[in-house]
Structure formats: C-alpha cells, structure tokens
FIPALUM-118005 format. One record per residue (C-alpha): x, y, z; residue number from 1. Coordinates in pm, 1 decimal. Example, Ala and Ser with C-alpha at 12.3 -4.5 7.8 and 13.67 -1.06 7.14 Angstrom:
# residues 2
[[1230.0 -450.0 780.0] 1]
[[1367.0 -106.0 714.0] 2]
This chain:
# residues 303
[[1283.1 13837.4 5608.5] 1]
[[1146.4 13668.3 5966.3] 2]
[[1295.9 13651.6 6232.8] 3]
[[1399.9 13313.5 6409.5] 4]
[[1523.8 13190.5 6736.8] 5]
[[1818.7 12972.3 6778.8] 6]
[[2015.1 12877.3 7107.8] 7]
[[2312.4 12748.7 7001.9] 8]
[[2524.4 12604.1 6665.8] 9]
[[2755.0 12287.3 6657.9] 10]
[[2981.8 12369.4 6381.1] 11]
[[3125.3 12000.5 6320.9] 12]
[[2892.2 11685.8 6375.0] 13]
[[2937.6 11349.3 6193.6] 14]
[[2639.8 11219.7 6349.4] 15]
[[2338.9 11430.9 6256.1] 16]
[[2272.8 11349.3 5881.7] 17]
[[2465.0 11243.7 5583.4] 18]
[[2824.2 11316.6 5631.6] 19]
[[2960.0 11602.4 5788.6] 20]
[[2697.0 11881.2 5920.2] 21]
[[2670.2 12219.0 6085.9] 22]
[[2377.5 12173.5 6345.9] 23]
[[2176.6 12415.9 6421.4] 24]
[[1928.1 12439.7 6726.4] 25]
[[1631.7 12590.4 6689.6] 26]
[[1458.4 12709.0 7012.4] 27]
[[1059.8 12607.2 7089.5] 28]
[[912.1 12246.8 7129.7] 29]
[[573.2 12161.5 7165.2] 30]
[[653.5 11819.8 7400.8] 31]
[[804.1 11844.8 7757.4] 32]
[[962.4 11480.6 7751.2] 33]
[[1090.0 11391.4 8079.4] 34]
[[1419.2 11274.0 7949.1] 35]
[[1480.5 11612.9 7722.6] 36]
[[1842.3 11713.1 7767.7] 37]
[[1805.4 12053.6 7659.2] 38]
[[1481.9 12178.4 7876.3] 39]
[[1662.6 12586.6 7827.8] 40]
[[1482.0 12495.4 7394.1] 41]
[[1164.2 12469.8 7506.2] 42]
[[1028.4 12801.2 7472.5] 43]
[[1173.3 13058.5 7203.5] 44]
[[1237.6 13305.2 7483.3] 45]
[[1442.5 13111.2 7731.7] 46]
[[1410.7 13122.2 8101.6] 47]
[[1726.6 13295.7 8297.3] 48]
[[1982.8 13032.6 8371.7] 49]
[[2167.7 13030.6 8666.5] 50]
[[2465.9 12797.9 8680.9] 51]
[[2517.9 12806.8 9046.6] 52]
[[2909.8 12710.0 9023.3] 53]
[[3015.2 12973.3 8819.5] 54]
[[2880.5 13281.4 9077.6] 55]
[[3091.9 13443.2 9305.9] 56]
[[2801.5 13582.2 9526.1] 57]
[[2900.8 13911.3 9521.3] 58]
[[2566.9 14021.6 9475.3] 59]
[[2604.0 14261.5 9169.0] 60]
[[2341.8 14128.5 9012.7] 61]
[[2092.8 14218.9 9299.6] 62]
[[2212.5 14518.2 9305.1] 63]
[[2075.9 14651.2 8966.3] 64]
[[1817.3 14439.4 8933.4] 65]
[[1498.0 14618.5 8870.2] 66]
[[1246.2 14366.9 8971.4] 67]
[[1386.4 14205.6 9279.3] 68]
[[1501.7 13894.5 9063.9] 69]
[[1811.2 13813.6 9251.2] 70]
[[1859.2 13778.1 9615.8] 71]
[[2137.0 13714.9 9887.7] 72]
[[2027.8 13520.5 10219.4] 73]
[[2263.1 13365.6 10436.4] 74]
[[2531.4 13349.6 10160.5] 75]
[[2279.3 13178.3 9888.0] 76]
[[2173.1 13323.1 9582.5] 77]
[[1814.0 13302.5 9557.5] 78]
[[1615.6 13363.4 9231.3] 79]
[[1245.0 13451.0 9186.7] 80]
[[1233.6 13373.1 8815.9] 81]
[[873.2 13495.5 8755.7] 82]
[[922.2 13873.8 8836.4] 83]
[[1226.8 13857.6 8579.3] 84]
[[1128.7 14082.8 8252.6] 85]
[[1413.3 13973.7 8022.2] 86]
[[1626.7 14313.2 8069.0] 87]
[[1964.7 14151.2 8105.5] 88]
[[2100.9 14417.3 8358.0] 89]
[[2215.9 14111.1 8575.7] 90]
[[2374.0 13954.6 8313.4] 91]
[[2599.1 14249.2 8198.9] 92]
[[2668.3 14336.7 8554.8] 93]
[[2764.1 14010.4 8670.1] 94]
[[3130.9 13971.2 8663.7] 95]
[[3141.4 13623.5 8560.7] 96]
[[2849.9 13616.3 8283.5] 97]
[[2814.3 13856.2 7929.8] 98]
[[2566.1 13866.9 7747.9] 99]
[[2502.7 13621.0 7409.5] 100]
[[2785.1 13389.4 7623.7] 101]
[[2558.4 13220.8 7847.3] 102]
[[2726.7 12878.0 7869.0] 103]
[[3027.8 12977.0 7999.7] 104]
[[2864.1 13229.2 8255.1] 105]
[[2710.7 13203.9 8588.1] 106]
[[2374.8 13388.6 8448.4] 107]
[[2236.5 13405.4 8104.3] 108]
[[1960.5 13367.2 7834.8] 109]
[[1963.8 13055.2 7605.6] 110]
[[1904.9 13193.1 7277.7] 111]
[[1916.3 13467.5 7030.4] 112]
[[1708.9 13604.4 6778.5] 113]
[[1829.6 13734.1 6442.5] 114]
[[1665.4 13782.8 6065.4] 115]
[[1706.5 13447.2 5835.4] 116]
[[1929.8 13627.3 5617.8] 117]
[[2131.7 13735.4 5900.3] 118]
[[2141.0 13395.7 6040.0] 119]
[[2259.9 13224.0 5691.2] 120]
[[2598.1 13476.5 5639.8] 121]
[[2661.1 13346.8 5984.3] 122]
[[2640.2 12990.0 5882.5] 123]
[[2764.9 13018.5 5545.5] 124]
[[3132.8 13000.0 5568.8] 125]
[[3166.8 12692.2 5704.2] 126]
[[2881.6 12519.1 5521.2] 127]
[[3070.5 12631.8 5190.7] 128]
[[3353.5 12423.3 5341.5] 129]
[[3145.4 12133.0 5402.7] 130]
[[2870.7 12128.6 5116.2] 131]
[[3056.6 11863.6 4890.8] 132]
[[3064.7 11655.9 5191.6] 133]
[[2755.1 11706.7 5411.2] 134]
[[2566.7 12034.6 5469.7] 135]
[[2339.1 12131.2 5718.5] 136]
[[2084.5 12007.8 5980.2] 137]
[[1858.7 12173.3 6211.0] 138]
[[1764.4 12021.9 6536.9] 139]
[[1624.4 12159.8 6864.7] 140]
[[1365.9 12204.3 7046.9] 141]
[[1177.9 12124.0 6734.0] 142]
[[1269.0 12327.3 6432.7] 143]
[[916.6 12292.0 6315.8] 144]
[[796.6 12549.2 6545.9] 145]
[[925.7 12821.7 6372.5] 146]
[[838.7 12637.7 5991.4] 147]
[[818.1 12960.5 5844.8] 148]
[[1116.6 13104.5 5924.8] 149]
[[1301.3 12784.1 5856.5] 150]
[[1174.1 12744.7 5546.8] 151]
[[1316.2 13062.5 5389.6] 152]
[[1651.6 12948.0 5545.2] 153]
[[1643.1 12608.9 5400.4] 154]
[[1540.6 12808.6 5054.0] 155]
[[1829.7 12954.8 5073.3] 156]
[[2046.1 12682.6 5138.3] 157]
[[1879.1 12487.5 4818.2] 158]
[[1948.6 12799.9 4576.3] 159]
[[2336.2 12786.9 4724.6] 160]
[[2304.8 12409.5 4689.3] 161]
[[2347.7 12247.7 5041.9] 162]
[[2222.3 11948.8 5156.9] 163]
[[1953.8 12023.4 5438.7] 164]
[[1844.9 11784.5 5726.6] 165]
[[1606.3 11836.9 5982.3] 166]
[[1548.2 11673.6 6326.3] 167]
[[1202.1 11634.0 6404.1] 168]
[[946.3 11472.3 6642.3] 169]
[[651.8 11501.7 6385.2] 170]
[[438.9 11581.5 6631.7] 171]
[[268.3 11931.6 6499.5] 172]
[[-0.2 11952.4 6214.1] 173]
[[114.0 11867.3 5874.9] 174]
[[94.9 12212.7 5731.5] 175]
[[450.5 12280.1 5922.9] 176]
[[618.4 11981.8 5737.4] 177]
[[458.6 12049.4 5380.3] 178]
[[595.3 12406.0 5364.3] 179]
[[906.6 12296.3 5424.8] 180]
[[907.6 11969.4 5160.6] 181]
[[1076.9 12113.7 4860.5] 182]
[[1367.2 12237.6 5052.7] 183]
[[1429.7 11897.4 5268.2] 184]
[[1717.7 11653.6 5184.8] 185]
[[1664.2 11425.0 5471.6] 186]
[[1453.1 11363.6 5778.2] 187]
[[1527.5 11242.3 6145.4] 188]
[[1240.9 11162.5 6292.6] 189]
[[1163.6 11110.8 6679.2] 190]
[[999.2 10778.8 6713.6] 191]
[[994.8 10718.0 7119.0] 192]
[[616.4 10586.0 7199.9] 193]
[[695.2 10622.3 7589.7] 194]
[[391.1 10649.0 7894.2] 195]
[[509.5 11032.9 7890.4] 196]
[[334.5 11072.6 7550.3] 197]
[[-22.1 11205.2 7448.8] 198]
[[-237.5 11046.3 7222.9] 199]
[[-290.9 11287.8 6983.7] 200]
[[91.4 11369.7 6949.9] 201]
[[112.1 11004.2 6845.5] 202]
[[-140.0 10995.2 6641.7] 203]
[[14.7 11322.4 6437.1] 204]
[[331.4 11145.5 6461.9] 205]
[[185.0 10873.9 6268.0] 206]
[[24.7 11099.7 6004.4] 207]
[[329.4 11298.4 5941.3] 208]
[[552.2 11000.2 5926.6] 209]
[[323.9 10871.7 5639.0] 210]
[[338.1 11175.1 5474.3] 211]
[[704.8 11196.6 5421.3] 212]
[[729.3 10832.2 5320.8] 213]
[[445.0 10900.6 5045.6] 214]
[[733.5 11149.3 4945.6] 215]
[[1010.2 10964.5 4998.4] 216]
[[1112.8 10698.5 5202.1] 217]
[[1460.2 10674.9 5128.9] 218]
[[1484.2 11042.7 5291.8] 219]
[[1366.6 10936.4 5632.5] 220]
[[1567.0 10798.2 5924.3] 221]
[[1436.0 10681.0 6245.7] 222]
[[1520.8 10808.0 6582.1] 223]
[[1493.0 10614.6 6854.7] 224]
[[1652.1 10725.0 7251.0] 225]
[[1710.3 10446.1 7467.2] 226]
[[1546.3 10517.3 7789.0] 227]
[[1523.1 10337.4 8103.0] 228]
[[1190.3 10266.5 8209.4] 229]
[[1021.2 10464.0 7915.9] 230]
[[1138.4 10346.0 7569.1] 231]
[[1296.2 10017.9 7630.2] 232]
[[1006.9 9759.3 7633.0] 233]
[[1001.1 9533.2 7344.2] 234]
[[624.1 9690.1 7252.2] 235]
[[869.3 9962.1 7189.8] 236]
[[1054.2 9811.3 6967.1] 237]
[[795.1 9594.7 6778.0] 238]
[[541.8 9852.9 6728.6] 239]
[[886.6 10068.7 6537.6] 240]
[[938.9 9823.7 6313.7] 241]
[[553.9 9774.5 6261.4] 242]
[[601.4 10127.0 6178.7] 243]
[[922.5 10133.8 5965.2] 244]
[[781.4 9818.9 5739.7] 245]
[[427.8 9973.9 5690.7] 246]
[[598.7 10295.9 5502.1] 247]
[[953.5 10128.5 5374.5] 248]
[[1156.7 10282.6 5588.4] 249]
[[1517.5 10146.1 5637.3] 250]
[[1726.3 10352.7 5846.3] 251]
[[1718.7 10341.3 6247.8] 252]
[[1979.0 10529.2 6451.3] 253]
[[1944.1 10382.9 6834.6] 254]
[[2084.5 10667.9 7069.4] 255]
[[2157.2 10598.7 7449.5] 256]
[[2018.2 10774.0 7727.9] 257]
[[2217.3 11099.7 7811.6] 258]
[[2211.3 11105.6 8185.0] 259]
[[2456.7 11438.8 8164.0] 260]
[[2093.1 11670.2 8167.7] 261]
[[2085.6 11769.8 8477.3] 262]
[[2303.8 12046.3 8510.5] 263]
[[2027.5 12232.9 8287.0] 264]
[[1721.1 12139.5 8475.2] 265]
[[1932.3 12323.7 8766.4] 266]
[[1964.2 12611.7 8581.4] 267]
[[1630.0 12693.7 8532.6] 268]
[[1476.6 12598.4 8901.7] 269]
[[1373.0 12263.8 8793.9] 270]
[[1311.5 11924.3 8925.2] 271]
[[1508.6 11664.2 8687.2] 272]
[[1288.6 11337.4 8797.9] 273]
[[1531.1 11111.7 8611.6] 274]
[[1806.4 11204.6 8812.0] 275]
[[2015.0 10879.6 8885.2] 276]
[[1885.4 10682.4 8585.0] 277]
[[2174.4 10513.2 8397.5] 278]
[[2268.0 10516.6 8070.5] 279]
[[2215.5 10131.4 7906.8] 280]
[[2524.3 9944.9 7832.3] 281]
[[2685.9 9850.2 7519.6] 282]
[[2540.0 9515.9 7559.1] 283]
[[2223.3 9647.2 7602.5] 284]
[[2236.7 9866.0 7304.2] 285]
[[2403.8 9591.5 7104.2] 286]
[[2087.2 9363.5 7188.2] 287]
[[1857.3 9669.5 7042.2] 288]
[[2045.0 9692.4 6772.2] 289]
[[2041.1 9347.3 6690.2] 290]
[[1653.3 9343.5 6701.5] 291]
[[1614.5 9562.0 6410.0] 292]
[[1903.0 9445.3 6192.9] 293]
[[1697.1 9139.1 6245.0] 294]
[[1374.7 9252.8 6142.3] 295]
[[1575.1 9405.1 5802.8] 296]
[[1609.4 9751.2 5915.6] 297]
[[1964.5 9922.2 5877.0] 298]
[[2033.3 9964.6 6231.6] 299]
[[2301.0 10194.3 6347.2] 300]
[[2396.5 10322.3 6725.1] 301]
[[2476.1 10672.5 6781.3] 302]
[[2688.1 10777.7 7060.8] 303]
C-alpha cells in the first residue's frame, strides 16, 4: 500500500459533511492563500515549529543539535530553520516537546507518515461508530495532493461502506479528481476568487467544478471564507452564484474569517500579513447569507 501524510485528525465534527464526521487532514497544498490558517499543511514534510511560550530556554535542544539549528543569545531562542535535516534530536531532548505530540510542545513536526492500511485501523473504530450517521471527510492542505494514496483509503472506506467527503480547492489537473470519483460521496469545494489568486488556478477551478457537476450536482457544496478585503466584494458573490446556477449547484456554506492563525505563522518564522484583520460580524454574515438564499441557493453559515 502507499504511504500518505497526515497532520492531524478531528475525531467529532458536525460541520464538515453530512452529519457527523471524522476529519482528516491531509498534509500538501498547491496554493499559499494569505488567509490559510493552517500554513504547518502546506508541504507534506512540515517545517519545525517552535511555539515560543511553551520553551523553558534551557537550551537542551542546542545542545544536541547536530546542525547548529537552535541557538541561545541574550536569553532568546534563535532558530536557523534551513540547516535543520528533520532528525528530531531537539524534539526528544527538549523537556517540554515529544515527538508525534507537537501541539502541545514547545518544538515539533506537523505531520506523520504511515501506510493507507495503517492509517484506516487507526480511523476505523470510531468511523464504525459513526457510519449510520455520517462517515468520513478529508480536508487539509488539499487532500488531492496525495490522490493516489487517498484513493485506496477512500476504497476502502466504500468496501466497509462509509460515507466519504472530501474538502477541496479544485485547483490541480483533473486526473487527481477522476481517480478518486467512484469512491466520493460528497464534495466541498473552495470557491474564494480573491486578488491572491492565479489565473490558471481559477481557470482549473472552473474545469474541475464542471466536472463534478457533469457527475453529480447534488454531491457538491460550495465553500466560500469570508475575508476582509479579499473575498467580500459583491463581484465575489455574483460571479458564485453565476457559478452555482451555470452547473445546478444548491448548497453554499459561508464560513467567517478565522483571525486565530497566527500563532502558526509564528511557529514556523513567518510573517502573518493579516494580522489584526477582524472577523465579519453576524450581521455581516447574515447579509451574505441573505444574498444567496436570495438568488435560490441553500445558504448555510458555518461557524
């Protein structure tokens, strides 16, 4: 079986597909949206975080680090991240950090990389507990990065008979999506035209979002992110519904803007340039939603 990457697993979620899921994140994306609130998915081999409130500068990990990752001056802890060669020794020496725990501890790796079936035995427990009532979705990053390996994981999960939803932007060529067509129950698709966007991601966007309708519309949702100064223009909102009529699609979930990223960004030496942006009001979100139960979309805010 392949091998897949995955940084973390939210064992009960009501709001990522039909009924109650197991969401899995799937590390790699192919976009670097300026509003992404999980920056540590864009690559499958994740950068070292630091999480600068949990250390207790006691220097441990300096001292066994074998590249010079980690250094001490006047009481900060400093960290060259492009000497680091992915050997852990900082993390298991590190007093407040372990290994495969890296979101409770000061250092870590976001991520971990196991065989399909491996990954399914995990999973499978609770998804027998919830597969009269919802099933499973995989999210990211974008899952469709590693389309291989989630497609013999979604196989499975269609021979054990769960539901299967995946969280997409549609944004890679179509050969990732058709692979995984026979074992799909239900898309959520990105739909954010923003400035930050390239053409040709849009324009595969478009293609891919055509594709699935030819297949089936009633499978599709719409996911749109409220955010200031990027996605809330009415262009935004007209050109969705354009979108939504043109392949009879009903469903639109309208998400706020998570302004609880930063933290992340941090972690991994980063600049987060939408620090101090606020997250729109219900009134605001209200109004969106009111545009598109207007237009005769099914309209739906998810917090």
């Amino acid at each position: 079986m392949s091998k897949i990457h995955y940084f973390d697993i939210a064992w009960f979620s009501s709001v990522d597909g039909p009924g109650t899921r197991v969401v899995l994140f799937l590390s790699g994306c192919n976009l670097r949206c300026p509003w992404c609130h999980s920056p540590h998915s864009w690559k499958t081999t994740s950068p070292l975080l630091f999480f600068e409130s949990r250390c207790r500068n006691c220097g441990k990990c300096a001292e066994v680090c074998p590249a010079g990752v980690h250094k001490f001056l006047n009481g900060l802890h400093h960290i060259d991240r492009s000497q680091c060669n992915h050997c852990g020794a900082c993390i298991e020496n590190c007093p407040s950090s372990a290994m495969n725990k890296w979101s409770t501890g000061a250092l870590g790796f976001a991520g971990k990389e196991t065989e399909v079936g491996e990954l399914f035995a995990l999973l499978k427990p609770q998804l027998d507990l919830l597969k009269h009532i919802g099933g499973l979705t995989v999210s990211g990053g974008d899952p469709l990065i590693q389309s291989k390996a989630l497609a013999e994981l979604l196989k499975i999960c269609s021979a054990e008979g769960i539901h299967t939803t995946v969280e997409t932007s549609a944004t890679l060529n179509q050969s990732h999506i058709e692979e995984l067509l026979p074992y799909v129950g239900h898309w959520l698709i990105g739909l954010r035209p923003s400035p930050a966007d390239k053409a040709e991601d849009r324009k595969q966007l478009l293609k891919n979002i055509e594709l699935l309708a030819d297949y089936d519309p009633d499978r599709i949702s719409i996911r749109m992110p409220v955010i200031p100064g990027y996605t809330n223009t009415s262009g935004t909102y007209e050109m969705i519904v354009e979108v939504m009529h043109a392949n009879g699609i009903k469903s639109i979930e309208i998400l706020p803007y998570n302004p609880y990223s930063e933290s992340y960004y941090n972690a991994m030496g980063l600049e987060y340039t939408l620090k101090g942006t606020p997250s729109p009001g219900e009134e605001e979100m209200t109004g969106i939603k009111n545009i598109f139960a207007s237009a005769g979309l099914n309209a739906t805010i998810i917090n």
